[in-house]
C-alpha positions as CSV (number, residue, x, y, z in Angstrom):
1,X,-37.7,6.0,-28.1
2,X,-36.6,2.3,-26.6
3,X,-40.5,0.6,-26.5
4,X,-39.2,-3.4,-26.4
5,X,-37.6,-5.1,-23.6
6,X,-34.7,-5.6,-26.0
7,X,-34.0,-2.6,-26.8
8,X,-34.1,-1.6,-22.9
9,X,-31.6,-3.8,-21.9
10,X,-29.2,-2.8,-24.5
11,X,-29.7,0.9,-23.1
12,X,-28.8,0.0,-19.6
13,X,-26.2,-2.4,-21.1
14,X,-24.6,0.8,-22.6
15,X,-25.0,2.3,-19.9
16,X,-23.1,0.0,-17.6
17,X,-20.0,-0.4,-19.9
18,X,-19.9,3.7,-20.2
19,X,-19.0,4.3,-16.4
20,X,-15.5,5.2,-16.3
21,X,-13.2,5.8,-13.2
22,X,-11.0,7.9,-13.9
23,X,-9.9,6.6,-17.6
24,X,-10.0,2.4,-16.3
25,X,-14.0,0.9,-17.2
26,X,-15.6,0.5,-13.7
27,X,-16.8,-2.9,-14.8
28,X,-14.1,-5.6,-16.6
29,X,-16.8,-7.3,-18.1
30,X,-21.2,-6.3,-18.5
31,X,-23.0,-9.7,-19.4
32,X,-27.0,-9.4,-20.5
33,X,-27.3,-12.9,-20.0
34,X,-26.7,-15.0,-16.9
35,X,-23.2,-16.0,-16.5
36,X,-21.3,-17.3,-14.0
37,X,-17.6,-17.8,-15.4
38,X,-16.2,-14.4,-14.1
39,X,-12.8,-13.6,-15.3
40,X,-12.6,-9.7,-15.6
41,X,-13.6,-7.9,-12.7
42,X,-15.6,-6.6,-11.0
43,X,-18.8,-7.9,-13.6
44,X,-22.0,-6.8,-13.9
45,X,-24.8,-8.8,-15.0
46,X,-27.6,-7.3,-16.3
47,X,-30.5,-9.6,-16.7
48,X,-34.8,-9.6,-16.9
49,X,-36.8,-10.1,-14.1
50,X,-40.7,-9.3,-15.3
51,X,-43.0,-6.4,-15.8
52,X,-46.2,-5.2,-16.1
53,X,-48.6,-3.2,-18.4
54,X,-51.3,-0.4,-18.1
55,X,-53.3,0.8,-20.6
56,X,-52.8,4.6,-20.8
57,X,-55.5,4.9,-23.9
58,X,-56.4,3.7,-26.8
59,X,-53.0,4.0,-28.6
60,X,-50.8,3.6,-25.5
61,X,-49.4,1.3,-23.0
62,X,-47.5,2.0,-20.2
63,X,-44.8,-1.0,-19.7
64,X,-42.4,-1.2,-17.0
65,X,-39.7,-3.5,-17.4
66,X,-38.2,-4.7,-14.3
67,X,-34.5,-6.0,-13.9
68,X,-31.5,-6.8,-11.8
69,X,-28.2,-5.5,-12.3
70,X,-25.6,-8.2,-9.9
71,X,-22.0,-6.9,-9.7
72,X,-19.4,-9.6,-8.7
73,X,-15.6,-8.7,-6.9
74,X,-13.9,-11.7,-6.1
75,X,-11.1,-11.3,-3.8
76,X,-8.8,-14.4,-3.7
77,X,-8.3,-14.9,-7.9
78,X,-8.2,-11.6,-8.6
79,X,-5.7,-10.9,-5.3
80,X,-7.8,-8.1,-3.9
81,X,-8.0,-8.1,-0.2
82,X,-11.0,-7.6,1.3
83,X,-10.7,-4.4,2.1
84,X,-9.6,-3.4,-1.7
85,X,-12.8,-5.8,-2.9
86,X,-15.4,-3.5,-0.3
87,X,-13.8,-0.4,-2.0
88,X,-14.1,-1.5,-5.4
89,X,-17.6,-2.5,-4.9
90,X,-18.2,0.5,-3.4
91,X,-17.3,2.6,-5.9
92,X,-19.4,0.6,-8.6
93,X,-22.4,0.5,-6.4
94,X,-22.4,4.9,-6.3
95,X,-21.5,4.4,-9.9
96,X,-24.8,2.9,-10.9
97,X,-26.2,4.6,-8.7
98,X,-25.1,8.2,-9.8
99,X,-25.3,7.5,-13.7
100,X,-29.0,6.3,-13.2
101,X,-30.0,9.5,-10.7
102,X,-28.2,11.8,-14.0
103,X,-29.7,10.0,-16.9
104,X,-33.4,9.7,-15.8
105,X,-34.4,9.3,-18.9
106,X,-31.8,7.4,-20.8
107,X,-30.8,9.9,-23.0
108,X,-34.5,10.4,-23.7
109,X,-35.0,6.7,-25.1
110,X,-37.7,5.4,-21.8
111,X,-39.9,7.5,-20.1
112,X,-37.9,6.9,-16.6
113,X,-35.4,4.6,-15.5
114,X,-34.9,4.0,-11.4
115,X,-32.9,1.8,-9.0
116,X,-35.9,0.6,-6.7
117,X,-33.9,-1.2,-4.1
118,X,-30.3,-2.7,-4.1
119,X,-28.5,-4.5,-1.3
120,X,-25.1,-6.3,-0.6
121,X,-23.4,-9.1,0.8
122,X,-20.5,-11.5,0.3
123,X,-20.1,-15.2,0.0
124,X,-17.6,-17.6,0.6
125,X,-18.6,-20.6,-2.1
126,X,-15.5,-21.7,-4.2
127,X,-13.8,-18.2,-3.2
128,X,-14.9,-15.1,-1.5
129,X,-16.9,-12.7,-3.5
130,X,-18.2,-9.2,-2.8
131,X,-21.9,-8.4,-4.6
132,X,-24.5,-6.3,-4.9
133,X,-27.6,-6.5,-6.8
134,X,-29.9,-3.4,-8.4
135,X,-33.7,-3.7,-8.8
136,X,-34.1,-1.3,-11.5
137,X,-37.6,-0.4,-13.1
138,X,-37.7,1.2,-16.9
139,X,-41.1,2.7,-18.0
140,X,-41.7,3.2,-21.6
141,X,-44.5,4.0,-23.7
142,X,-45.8,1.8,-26.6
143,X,-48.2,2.9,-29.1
144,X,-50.8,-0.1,-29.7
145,X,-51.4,0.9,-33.2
């Protein structure tokens, strides 16, 4: 069983890249780190944002490791219209979703893995992108001895 927050992200890094529609990846690239020099799309980027601990008893914690998942379609570069961008992001977004509502568990590596919120947008900076971004929550068991 996954018990460090390295080992976590790896799982749901895995995870990501696995997703398949049809034979294509869903994602052209998955980044663990933040990034922001997107050529593959649409990205995913996986990265940490906290936890917290509970002492279960006196040889366990509970952690739960929080992060975001952001997905990236940019629609002028990669010549997708609009419309073809909203699909594609569309069909990532029920993607995560879907693979984390199957694999509760992570193949049996954390206690339970959620999406606790996600929303989208886009945003016209230097081009027009389409995102989403995933709050998901993985609770594991460590053993304090």
């Amino acid at each position: 069983m996954a018990q460090t927050l390295a080992e976590v992200i790896l799982l749901i890094e895995t995870k990501l890249k696995a997703l398949h529609n049809g034979t294509a990846p869903i994602f052209g690239d998955v980044f663990k780190y933040a990034q922001g020099d997107f050529h593959n799309y649409p990205v995913a980027v996986i990265t940490e944002a906290g936890g917290k601990g509970q002492v279960i008893d006196s040889h366990r914690n509970q952690r739960t490791y929080n992060f975001t998942i952001k997905l990236y379609q940019e629609q002028s570069r990669a010549g997708k219209t609009k419309q073809e961008a909203s699909v594609i992001m569309r069909e990532a977004a029920d993607a995560i979703l879907t693979a984390f509502d199957q694999d509760k568990d992570l193949g049996g590596e954390v206690d339970i893995v959620r999406v606790v919120e996600f929303d989208t947008d886009f945003r016209v900076t230097a081009g027009t992108f389409n995102f989403a971004n995933f709050k998901v929550d993985a609770v594991v068991l460590v053993h304090s001895y």
